[in-house]
BASE-74367 format. One record per residue: x, y, z of N, C-alpha, C, O in turn; residue in one letter. Coordinates in steps of 0.2 Angstrom, whole numbers. Layout:
BEGIN
<rec><n_u>X</n_u><n_v>Y</n_v><n_w>Z</n_w><ca_u>X</ca_u><ca_v>Y</ca_v><ca_w>Z</ca_w><c_u>X</c_u><c_v>Y</c_v><c_w>Z</c_w><o_u>X</o_u><o_v>Y</o_v><o_w>Z</o_w><aa>A</aa></rec>
...
//
This chain:
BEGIN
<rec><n_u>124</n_u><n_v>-37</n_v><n_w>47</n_w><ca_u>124</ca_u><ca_v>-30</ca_v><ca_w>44</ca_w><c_u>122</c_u><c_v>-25</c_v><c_w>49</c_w><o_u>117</o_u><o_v>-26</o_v><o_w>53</o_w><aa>X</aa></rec>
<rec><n_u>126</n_u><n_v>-19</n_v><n_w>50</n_w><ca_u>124</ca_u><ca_v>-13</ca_v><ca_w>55</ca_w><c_u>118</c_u><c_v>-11</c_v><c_w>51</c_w><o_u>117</o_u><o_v>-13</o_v><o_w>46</o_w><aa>X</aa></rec>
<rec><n_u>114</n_u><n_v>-7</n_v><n_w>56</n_w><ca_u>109</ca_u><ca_v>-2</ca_v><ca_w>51</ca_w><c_u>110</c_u><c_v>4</c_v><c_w>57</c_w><o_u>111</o_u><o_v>5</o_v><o_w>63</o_w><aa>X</aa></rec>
<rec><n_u>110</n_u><n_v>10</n_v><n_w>51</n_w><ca_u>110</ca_u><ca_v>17</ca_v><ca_w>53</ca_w><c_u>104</c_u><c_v>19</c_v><c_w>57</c_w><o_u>98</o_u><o_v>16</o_v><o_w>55</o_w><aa>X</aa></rec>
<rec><n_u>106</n_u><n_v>25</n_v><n_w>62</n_w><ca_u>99</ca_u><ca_v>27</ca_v><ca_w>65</ca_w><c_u>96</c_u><c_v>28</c_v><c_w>61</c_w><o_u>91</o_u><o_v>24</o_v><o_w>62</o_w><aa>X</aa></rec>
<rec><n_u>95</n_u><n_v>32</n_v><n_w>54</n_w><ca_u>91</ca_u><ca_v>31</ca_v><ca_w>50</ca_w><c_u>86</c_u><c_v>27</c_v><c_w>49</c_w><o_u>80</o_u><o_v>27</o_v><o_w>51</o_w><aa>X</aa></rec>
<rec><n_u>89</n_u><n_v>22</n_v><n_w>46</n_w><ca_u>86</ca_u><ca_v>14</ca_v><ca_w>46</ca_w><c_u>80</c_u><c_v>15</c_v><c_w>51</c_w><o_u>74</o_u><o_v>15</o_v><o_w>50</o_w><aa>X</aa></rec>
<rec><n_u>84</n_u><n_v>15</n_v><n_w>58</n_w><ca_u>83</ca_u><ca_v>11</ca_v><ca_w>64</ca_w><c_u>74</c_u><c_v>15</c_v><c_w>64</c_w><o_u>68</o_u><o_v>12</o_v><o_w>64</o_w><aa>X</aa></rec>
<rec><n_u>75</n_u><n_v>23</n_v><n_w>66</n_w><ca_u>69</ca_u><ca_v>27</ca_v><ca_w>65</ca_w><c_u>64</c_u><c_v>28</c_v><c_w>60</c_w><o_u>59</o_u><o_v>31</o_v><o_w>61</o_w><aa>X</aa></rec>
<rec><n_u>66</n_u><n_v>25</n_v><n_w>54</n_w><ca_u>60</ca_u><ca_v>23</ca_v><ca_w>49</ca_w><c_u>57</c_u><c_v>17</c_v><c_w>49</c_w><o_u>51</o_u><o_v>16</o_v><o_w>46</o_w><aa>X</aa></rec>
<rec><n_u>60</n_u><n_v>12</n_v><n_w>52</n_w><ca_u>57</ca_u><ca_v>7</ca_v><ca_w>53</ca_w><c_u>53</c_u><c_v>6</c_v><c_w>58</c_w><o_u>49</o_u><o_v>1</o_v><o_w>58</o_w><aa>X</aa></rec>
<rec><n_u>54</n_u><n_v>13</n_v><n_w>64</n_w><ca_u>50</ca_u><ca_v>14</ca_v><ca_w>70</ca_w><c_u>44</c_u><c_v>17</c_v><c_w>68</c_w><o_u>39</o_u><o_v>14</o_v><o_w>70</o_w><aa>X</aa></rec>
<rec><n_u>43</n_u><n_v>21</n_v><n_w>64</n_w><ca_u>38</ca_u><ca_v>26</ca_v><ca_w>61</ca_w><c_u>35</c_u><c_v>22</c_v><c_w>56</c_w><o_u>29</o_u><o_v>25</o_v><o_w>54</o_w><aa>X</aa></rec>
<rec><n_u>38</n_u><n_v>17</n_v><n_w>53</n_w><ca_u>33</ca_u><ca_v>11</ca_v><ca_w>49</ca_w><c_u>28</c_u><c_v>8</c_v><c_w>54</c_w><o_u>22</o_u><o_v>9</o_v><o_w>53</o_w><aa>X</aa></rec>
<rec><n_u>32</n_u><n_v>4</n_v><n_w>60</n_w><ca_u>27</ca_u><ca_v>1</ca_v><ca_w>62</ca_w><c_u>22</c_u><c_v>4</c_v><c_w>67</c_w><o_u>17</o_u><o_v>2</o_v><o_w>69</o_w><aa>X</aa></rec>
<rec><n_u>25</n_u><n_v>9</n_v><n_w>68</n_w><ca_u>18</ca_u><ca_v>14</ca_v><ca_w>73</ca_w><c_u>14</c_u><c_v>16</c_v><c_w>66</c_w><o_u>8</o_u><o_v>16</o_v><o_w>67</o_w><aa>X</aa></rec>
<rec><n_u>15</n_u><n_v>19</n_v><n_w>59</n_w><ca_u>10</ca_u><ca_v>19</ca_v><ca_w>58</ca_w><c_u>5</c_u><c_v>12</c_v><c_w>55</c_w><o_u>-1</o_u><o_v>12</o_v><o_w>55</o_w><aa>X</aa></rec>
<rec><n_u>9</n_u><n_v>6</n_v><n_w>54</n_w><ca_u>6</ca_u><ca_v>0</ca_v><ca_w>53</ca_w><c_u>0</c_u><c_v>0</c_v><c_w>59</c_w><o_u>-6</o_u><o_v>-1</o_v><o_w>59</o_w><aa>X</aa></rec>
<rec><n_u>4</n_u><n_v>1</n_v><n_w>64</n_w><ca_u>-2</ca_u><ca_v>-2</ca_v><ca_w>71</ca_w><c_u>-9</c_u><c_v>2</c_v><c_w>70</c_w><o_u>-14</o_u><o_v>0</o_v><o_w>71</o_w><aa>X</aa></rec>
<rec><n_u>-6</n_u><n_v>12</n_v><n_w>68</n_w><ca_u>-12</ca_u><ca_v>14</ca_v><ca_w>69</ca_w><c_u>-18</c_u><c_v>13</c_v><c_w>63</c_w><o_u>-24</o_u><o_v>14</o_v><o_w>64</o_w><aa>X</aa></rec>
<rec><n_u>-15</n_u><n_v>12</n_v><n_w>57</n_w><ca_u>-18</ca_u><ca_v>9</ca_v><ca_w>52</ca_w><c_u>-23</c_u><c_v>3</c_v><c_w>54</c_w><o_u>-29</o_u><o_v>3</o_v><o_w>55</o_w><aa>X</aa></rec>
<rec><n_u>-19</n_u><n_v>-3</n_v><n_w>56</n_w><ca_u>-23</ca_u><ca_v>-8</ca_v><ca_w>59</ca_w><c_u>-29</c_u><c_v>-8</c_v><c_w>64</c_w><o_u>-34</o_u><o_v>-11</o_v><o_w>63</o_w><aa>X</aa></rec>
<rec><n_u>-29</n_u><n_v>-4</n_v><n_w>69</n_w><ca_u>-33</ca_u><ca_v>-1</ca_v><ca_w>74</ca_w><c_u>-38</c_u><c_v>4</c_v><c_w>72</c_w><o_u>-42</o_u><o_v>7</o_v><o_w>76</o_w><aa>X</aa></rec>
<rec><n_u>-39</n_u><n_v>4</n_v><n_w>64</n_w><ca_u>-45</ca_u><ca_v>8</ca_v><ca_w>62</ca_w><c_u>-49</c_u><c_v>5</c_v><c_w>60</c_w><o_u>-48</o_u><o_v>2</o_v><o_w>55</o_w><aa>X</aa></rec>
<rec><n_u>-56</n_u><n_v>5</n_v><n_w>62</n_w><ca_u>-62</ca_u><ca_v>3</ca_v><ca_w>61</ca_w><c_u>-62</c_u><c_v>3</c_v><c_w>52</c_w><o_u>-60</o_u><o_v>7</o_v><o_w>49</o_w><aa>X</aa></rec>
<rec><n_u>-65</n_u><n_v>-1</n_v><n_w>50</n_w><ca_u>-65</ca_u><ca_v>-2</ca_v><ca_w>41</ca_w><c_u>-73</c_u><c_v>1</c_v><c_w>41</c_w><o_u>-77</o_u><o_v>0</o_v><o_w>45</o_w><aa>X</aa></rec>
<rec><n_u>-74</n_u><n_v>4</n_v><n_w>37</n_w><ca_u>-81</ca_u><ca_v>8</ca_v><ca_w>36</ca_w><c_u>-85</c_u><c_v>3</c_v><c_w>31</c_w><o_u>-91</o_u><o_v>3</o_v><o_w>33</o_w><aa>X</aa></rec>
<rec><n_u>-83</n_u><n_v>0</n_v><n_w>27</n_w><ca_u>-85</ca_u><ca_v>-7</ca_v><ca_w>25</ca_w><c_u>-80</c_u><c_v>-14</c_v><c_w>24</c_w><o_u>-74</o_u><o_v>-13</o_v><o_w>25</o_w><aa>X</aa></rec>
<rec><n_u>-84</n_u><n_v>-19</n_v><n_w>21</n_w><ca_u>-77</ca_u><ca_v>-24</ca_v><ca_w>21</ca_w><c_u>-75</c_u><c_v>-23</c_v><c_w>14</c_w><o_u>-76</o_u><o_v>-19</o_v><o_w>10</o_w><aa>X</aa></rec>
<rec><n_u>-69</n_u><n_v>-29</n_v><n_w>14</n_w><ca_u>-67</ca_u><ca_v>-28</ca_v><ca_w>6</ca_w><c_u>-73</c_u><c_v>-29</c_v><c_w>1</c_w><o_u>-73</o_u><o_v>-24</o_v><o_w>-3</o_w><aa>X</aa></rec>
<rec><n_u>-76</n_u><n_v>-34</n_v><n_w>2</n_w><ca_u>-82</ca_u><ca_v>-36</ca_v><ca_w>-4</ca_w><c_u>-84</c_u><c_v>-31</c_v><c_w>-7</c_w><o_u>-84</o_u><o_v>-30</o_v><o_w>-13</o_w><aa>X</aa></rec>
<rec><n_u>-86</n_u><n_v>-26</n_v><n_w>-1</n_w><ca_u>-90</ca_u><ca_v>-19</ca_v><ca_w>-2</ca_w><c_u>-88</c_u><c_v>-16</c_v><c_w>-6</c_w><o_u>-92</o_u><o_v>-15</o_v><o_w>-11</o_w><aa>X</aa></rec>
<rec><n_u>-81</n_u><n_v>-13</n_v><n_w>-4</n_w><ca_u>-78</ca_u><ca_v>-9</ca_v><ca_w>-6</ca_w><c_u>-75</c_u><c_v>-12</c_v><c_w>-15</c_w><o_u>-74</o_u><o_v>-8</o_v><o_w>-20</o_w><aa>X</aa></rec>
<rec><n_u>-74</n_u><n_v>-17</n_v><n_w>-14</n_w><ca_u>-74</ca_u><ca_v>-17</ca_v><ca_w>-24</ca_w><c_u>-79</c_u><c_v>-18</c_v><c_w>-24</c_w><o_u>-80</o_u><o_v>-14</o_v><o_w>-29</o_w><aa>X</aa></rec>
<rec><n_u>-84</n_u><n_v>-20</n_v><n_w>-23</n_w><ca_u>-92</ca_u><ca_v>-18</ca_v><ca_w>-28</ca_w><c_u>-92</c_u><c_v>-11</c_v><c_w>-30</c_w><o_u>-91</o_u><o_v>-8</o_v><o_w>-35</o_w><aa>X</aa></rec>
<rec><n_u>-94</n_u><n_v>-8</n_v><n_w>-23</n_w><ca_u>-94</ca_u><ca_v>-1</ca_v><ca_w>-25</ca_w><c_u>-88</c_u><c_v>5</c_v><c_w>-29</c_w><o_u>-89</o_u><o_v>10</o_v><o_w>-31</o_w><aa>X</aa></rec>
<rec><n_u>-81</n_u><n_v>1</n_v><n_w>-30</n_w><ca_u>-78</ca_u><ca_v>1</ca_v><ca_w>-34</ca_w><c_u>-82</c_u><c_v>1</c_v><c_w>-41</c_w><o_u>-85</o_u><o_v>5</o_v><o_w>-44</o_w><aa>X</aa></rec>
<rec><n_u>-82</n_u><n_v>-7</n_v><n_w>-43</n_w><ca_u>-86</ca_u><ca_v>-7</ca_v><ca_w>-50</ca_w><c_u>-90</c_u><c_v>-3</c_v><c_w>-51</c_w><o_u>-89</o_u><o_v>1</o_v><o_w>-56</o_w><aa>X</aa></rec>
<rec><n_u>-97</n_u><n_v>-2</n_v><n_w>-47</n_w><ca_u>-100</ca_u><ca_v>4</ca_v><ca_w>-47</ca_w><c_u>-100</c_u><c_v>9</c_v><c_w>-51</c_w><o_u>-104</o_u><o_v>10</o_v><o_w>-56</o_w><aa>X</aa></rec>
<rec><n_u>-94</n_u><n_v>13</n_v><n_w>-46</n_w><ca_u>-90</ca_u><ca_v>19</ca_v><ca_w>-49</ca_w><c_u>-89</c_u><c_v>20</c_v><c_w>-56</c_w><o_u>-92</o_u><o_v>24</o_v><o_w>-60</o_w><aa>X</aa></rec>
<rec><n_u>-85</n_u><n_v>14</n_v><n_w>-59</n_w><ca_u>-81</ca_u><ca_v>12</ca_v><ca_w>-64</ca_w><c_u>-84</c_u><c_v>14</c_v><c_w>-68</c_w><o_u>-83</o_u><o_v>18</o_v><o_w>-72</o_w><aa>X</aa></rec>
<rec><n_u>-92</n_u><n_v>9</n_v><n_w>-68</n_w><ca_u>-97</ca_u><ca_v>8</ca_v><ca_w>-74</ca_w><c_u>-102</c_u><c_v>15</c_v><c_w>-73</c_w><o_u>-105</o_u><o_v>16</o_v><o_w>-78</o_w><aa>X</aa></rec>
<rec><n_u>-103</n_u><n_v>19</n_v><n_w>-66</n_w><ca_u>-104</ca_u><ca_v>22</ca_v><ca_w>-69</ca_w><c_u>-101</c_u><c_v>30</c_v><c_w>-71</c_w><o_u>-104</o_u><o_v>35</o_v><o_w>-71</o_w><aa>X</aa></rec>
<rec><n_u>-95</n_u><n_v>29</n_v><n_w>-73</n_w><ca_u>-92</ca_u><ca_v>34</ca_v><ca_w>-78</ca_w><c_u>-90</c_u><c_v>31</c_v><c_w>-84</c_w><o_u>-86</o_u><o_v>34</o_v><o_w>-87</o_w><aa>X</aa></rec>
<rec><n_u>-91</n_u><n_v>26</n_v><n_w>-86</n_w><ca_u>-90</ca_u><ca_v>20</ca_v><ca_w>-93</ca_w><c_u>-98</c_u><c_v>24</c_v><c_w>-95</c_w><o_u>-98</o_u><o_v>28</o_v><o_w>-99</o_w><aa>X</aa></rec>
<rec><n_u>-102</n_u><n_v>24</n_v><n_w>-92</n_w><ca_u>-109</ca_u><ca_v>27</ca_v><ca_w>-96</ca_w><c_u>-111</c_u><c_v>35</c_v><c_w>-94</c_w><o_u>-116</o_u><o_v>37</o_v><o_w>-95</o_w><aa>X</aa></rec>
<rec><n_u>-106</n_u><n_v>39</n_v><n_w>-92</n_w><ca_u>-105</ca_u><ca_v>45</ca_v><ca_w>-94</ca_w><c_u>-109</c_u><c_v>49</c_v><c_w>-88</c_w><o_u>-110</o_u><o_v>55</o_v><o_w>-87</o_w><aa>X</aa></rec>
<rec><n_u>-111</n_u><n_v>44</n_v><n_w>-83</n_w><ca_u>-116</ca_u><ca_v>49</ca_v><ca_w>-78</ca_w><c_u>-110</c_u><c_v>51</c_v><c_w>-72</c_w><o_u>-112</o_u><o_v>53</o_v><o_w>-66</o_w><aa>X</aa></rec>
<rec><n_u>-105</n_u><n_v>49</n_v><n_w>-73</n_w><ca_u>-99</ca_u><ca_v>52</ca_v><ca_w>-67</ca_w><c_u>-93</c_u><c_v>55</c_v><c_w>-72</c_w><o_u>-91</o_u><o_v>53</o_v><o_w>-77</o_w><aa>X</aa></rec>
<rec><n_u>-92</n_u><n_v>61</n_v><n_w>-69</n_w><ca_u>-85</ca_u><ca_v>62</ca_v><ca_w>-73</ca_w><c_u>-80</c_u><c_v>58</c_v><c_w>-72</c_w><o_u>-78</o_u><o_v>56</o_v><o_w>-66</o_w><aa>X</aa></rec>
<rec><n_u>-75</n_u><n_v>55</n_v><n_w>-79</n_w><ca_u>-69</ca_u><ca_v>52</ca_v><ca_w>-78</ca_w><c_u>-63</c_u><c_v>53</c_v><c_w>-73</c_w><o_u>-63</o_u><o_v>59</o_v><o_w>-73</o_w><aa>X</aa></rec>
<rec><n_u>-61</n_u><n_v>51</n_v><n_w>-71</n_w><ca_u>-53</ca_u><ca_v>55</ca_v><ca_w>-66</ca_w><c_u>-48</c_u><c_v>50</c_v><c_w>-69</c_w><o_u>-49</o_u><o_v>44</o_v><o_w>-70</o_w><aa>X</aa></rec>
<rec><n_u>-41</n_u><n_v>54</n_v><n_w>-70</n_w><ca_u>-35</ca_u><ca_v>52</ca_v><ca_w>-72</ca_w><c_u>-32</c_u><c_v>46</c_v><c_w>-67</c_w><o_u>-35</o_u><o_v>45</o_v><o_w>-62</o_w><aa>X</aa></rec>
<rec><n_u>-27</n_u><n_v>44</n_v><n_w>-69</n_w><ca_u>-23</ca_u><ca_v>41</ca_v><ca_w>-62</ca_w><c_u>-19</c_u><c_v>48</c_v><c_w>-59</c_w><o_u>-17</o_u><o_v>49</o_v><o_w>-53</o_w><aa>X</aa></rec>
<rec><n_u>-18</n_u><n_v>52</n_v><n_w>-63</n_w><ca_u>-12</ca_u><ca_v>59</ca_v><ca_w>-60</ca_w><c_u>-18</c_u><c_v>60</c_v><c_w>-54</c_w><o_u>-17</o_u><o_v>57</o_v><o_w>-49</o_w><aa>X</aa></rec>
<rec><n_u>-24</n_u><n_v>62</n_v><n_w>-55</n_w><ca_u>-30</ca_u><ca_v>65</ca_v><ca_w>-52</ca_w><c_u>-28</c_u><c_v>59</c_v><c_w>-46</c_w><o_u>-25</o_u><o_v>61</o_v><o_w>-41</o_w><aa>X</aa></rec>
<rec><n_u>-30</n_u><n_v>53</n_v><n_w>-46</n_w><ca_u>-28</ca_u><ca_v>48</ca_v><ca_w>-38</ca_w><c_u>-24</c_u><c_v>49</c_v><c_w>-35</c_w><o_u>-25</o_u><o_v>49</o_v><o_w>-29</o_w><aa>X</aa></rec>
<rec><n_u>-16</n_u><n_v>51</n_v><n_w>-40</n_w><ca_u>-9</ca_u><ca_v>52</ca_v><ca_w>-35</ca_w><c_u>-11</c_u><c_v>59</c_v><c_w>-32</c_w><o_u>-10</o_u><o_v>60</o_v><o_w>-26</o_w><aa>X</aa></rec>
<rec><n_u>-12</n_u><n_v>61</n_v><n_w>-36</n_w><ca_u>-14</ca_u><ca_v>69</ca_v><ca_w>-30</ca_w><c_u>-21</c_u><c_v>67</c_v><c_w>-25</c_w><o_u>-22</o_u><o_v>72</o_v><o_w>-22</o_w><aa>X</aa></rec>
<rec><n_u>-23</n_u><n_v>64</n_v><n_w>-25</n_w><ca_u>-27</ca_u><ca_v>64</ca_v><ca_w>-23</ca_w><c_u>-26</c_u><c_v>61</c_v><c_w>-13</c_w><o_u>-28</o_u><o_v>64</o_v><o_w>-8</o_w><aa>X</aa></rec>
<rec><n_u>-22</n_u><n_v>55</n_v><n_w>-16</n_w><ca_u>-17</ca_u><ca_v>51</ca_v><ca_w>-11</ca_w><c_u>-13</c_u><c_v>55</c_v><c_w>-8</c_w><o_u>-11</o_u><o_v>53</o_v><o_w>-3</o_w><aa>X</aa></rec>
<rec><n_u>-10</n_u><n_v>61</n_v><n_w>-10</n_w><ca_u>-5</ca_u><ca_v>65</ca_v><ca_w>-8</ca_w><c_u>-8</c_u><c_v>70</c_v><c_w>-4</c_w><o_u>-6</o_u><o_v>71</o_v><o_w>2</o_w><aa>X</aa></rec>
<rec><n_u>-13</n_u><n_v>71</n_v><n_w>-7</n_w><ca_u>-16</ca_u><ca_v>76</ca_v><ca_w>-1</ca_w><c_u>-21</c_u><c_v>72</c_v><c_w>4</c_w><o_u>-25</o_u><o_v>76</o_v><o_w>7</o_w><aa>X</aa></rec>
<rec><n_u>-22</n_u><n_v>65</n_v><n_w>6</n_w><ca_u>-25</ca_u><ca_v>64</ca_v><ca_w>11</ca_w><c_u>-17</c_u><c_v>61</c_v><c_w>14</c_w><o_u>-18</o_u><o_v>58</o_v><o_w>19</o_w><aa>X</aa></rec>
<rec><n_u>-13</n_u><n_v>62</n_v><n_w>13</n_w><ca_u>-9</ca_u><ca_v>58</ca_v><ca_w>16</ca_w><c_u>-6</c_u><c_v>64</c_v><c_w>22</c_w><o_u>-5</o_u><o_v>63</o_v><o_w>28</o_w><aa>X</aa></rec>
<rec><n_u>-6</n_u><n_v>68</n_v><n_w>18</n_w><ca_u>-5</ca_u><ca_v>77</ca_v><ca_w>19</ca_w><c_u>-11</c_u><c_v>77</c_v><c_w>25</c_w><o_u>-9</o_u><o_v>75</o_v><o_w>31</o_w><aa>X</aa></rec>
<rec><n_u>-14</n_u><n_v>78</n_v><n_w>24</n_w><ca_u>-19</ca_u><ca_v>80</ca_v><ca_w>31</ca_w><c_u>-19</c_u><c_v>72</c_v><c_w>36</c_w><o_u>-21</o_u><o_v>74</o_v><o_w>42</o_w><aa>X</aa></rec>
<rec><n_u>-17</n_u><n_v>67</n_v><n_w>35</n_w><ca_u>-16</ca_u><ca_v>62</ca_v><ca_w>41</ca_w><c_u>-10</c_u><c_v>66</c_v><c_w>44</c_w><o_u>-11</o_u><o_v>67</o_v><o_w>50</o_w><aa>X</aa></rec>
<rec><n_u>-5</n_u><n_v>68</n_v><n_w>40</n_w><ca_u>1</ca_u><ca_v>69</ca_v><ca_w>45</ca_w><c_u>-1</c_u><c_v>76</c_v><c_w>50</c_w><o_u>3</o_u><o_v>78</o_v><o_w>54</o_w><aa>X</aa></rec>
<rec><n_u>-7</n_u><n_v>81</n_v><n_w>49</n_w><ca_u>-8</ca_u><ca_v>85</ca_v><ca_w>53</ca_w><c_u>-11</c_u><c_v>85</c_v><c_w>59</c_w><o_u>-12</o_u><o_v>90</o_v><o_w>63</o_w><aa>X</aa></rec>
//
């Protein structure tokens, strides 16, 4: 199977950003990061954080994704 330059350059810009993804320091481990997950969770289950939507994450995703590419 051919693949189009298209292809070819999205696959280049996948893995440069894989690598630079890989090469970033994690600010904590995974464990962490789901605890303090549940955290979060439980504390807007008992009303001392405000709730947030899933739309609210997808924009939220959108606009950091937006400021990496700057």
């Amino acid at each position: 199977m051919h693949r189009n330059n298209d292809d070819v350059e999205h696959i280049k810009k996948e893995k440069h950003t894989m690598s630079a993804t890989m090469n970033q320091a994690r600010p904590c481990t995974i464990s962490e990061s789901i605890i303090q997950s549940c955290k979060e969770v439980k504390s807007m289950r008992e009303g001392r954080t405000p709730k947030r939507s899933l739309n609210e994450l997808f924009a939220n995703i959108e606009k950091w994704s937006k400021e990496e590419e700057e």
